[in-house]
C-alpha positions in Angstrom: -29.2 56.0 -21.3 -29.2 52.5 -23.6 -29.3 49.3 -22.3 -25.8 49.3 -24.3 -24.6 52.0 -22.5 -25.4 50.3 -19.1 -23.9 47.1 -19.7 -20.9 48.7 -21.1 -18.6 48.8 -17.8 -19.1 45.1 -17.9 -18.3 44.5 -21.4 -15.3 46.8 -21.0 -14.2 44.4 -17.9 -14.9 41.5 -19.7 -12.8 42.1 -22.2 -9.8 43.4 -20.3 -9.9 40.4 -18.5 -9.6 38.3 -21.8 -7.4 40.4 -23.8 -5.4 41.4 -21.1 -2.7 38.0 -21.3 -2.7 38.9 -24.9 -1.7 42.5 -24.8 1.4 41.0 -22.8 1.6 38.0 -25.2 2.0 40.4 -28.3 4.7 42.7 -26.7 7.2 39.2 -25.8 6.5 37.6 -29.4 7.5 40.9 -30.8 10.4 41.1 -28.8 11.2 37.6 -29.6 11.0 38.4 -33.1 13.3 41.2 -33.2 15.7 39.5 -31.2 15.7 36.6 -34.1 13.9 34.1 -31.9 10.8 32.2 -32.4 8.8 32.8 -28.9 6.3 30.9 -27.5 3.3 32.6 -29.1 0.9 35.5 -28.6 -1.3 32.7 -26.1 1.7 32.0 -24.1 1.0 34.1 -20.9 -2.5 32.4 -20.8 -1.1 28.8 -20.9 1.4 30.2 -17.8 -1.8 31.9 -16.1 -3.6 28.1 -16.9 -0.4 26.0 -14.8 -0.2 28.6 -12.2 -3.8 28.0 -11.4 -3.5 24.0 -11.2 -0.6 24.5 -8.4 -1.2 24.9 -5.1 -0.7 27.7 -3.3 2.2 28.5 -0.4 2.1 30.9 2.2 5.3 31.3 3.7 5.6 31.2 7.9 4.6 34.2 9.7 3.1 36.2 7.1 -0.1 37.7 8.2 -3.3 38.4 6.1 -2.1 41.7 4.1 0.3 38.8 2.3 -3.3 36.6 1.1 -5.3 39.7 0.7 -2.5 41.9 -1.8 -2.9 39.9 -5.5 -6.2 40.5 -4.8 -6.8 43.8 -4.0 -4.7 44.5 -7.2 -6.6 42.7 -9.5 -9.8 44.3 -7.9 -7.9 48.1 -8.2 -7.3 46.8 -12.0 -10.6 45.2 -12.9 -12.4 48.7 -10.9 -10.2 51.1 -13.5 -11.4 49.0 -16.6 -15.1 49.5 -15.6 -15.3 53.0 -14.8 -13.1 54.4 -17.5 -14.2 55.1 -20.8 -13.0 52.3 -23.1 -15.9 51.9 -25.7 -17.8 54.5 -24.7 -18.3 57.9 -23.0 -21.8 57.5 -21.8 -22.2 54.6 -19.1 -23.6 54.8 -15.4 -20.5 54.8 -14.4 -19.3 57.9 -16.1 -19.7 60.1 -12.8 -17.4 58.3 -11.1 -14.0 58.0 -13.7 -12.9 61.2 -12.3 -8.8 61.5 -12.5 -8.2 61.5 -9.4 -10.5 58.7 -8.6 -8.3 56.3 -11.1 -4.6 57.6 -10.0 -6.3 56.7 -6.7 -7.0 53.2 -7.3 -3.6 52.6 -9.2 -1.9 53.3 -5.8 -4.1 51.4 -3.8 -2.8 48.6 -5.7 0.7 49.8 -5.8 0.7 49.9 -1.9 -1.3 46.6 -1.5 1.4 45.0 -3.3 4.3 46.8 -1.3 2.4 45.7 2.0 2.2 42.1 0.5 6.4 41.9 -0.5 6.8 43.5 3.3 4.8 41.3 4.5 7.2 38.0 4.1 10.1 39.9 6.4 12.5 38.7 3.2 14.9 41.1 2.1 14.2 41.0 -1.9 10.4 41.6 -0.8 11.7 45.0 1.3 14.0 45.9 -1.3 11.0 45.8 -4.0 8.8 47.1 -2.1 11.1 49.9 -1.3 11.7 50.3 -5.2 7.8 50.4 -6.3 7.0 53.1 -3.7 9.5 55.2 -4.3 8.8 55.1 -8.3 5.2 55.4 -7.6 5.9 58.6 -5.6 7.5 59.5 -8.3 5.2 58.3 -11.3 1.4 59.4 -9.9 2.1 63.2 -9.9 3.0 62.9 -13.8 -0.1 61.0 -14.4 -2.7 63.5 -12.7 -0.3 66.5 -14.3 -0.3 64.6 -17.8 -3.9 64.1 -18.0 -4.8 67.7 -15.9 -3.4 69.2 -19.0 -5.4 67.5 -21.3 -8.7 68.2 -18.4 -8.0 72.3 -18.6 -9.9 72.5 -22.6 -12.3 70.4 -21.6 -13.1 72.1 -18.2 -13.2 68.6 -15.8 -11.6 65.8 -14.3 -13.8 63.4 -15.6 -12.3 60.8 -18.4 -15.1 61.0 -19.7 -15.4 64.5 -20.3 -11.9 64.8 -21.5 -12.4 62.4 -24.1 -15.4 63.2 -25.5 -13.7 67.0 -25.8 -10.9 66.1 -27.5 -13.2 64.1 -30.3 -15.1 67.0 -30.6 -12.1 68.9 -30.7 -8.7 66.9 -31.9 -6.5 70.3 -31.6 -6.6 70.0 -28.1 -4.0 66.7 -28.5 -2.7 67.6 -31.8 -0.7 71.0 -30.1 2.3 71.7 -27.8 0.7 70.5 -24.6 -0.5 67.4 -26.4 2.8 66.1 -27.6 4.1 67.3 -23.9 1.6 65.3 -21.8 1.8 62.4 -24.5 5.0 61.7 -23.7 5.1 62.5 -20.0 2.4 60.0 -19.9 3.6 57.6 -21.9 7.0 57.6 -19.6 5.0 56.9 -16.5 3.1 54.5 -18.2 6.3 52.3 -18.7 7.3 52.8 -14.9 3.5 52.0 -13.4 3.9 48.9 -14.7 7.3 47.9 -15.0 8.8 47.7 -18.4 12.0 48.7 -19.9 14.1 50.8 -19.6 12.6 51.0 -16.1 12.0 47.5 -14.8 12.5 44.4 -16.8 9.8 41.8 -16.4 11.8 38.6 -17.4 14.6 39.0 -15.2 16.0 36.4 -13.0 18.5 38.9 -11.2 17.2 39.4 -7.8 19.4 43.0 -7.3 17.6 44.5 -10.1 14.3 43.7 -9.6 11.3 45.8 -8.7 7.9 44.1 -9.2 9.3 40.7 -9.4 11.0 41.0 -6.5 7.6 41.6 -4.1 6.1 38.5 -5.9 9.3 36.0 -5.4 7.1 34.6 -2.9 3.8 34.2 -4.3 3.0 30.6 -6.1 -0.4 29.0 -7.4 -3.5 31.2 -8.0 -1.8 33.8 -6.3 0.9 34.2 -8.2 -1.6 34.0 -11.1 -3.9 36.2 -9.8 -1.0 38.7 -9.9 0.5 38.4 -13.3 -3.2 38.5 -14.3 -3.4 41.8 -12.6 -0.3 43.1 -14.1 -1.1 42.7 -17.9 -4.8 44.1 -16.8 -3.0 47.3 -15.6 -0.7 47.4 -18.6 -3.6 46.6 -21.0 -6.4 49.7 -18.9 -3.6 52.0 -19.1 -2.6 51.8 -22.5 -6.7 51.8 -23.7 -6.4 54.9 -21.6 -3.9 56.4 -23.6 -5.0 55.3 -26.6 -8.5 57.1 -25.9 -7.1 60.1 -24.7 -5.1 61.6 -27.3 -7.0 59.1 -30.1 -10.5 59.1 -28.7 -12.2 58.6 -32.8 -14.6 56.1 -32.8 -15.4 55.9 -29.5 -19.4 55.0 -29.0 -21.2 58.4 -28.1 -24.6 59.0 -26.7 -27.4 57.0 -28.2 -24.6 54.9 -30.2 -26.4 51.4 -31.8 -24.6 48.1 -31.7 -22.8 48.7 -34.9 -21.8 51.5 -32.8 -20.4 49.7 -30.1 -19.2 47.1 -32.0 -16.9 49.2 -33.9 -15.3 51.1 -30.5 -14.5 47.7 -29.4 -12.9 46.4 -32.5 -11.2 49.9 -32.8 -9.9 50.2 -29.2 -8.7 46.9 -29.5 -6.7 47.4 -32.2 -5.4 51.0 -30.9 -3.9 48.9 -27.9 -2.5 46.5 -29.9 -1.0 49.1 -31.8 0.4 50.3 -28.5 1.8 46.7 -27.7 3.4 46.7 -30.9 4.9 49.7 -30.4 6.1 49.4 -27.0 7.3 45.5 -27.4 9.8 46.9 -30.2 11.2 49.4 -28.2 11.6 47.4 -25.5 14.5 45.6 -28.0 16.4 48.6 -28.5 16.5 49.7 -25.2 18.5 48.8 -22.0 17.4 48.6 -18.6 18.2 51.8 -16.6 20.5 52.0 -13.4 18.1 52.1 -10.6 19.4 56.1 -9.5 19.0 56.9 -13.0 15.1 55.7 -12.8 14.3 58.8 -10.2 16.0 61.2 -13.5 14.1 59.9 -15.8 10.4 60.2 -14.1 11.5 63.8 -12.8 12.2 64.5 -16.7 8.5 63.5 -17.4 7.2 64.9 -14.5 8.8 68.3 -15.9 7.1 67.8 -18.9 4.1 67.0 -17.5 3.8 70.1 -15.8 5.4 72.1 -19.1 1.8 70.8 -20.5 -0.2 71.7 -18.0 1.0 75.7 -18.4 1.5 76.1 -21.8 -2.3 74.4 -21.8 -2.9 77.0 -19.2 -2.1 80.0 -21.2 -3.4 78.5 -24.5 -7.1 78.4 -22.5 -6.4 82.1 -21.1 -5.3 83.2 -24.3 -7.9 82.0 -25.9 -10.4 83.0 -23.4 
């Protein structure tokens, strides 16, 4: 293994961390755009992470230490995700460890921590969206280990790594029925996990329709920072993830130089950006969903989810 290769989980957390505001900051100016407004700029979310951090923070009376502890436990659950899986590269000494199961893990760990935390304040918006994110994320994890299990059955693992490097060897494996299927099933959850239309909608200022905002109404200071920080990193791991699963080219292989390395970055960057793009416009042409219509709408993907994983199923038999 390359010194490259070793010091790739922290390059690959590095630059979540810094790119992460950005990623959000493209997806509101292009909104803003197509909505005929100006906006404030692609830097905007980092000058709002920048006055968050120079207020104090306020812990409301007779919250416990699950309220403190929650913004970071997320960010640690998001920052954990973008070292282990493979963003630049599919050989790092951390590439035992990015199992499936391992990462679906840690995105409920933060899920719950932040449940506990909205609980936490006894308020009845931070109950009500806590409620809310549980029961989506009940409903969302099972289409993300189904989505990417499809993908998993080719390549014979679990491992991201794995699965990734197959389908570069391989691009039938995404570019086929189960593909498109788990593409879009994943894609789906992907806008539920972390709160974006038509599921959630992140600049509300209508307490009855929240769902992530609501178990934050609380938080102020670095805390509140610390978890809008942890919310871009989410968006930004899981769209890199996306973008390497079912467009893995150019990711750095085994014994990969620095041109190497330096070209996965620039390329995965750009993929996600893509992404951002992509998802920001949507976002203008969509409205948000009632919240019982939200629980149609993830069983839909988790039916196609699992509509990938058999028809990948009997593709491997038959071929086999």
């Amino acid at each position: 293994m390359t010194i490259l290769a070793m010091v790739a989980p922290a390059a690959q957390v590095v630059g979540v961390l810094l790119g992460a505001p950005l990623v959000a900051g493209v997806m509101r100016q292009v909104r803003a755009r197509l909505e005929g407004r100006v906006g404030a700029g692609v830097g905007q979310p980092w000058r709002d992470l920048k006055k968050h951090l120079r207020k104090q923070s306020m812990t409301p009376s007779g919250t416990t230490v699950v309220f403190s502890l929650a913004p970071a436990v997320v960010a640690g659950s998001a920052l954990l995700i973008a070292a282990i899986v493979p963003l630049v590269t599919t050989f790092s000494p951390l590439d035992r460890i990015a199992d499936l199961f391992a990462v679906v893990g840690l995105l409920l760990i933060g899920t719950v921590a932040m449940a506990l935390g909205g609980l936490d304040t006894g308020t009845a918006f931070g109950g009500m969206g806590a409620s809310r994110g549980i029961t989506i994320a009940a409903l969302a994890e099972p289409t993300i280990l189904l989505s990417v299990f499809a993908l998993s059955l080719p390549a014979g693992s679990s491992n991201l790594g794995v699965i990734v490097a197959a389908t570069a060897h391989d691009p039938w494996t995404v570019l086929s029925v189960p593909g498109a299927l788990a593409f879009v099933a994943l894609l789906t959850v992907i806008v539920a996990e972390t709160g974006r239309l038509p599921v959630d909608n992140p600049s509300t200022h209508l307490e009855l329709t929240m769902i992530h905002e609501a178990m934050e109404l609380e938080y102020a200071g670095p805390r509140l920072a610390l978890i809008e920080w942890a919310s871009a990193m989410r968006l930004t791991v899981l769209l890199a993830l996306l973008a390497n699963l079912f467009a893995p080219w150019g990711i750095a292989g085994a014994g990969a130089g620095v041109g190497g390395f330096l070209l996965a970055a620039v390329l995965i960057a750009a993929k996600v950006a893509v992404l951002a793009l992509v998802l920001g416009g949507i976002e203008v042409f969509v409205a948000k969903l009632r919240l019982f219509r939200v629980p149609e709408l993830l069983a839909g993907s988790f039916v196609l989810a699992l509509l990938a994983v058999t028809t990948s199923s009997f593709f491997a038999s038959a071929v086999g």
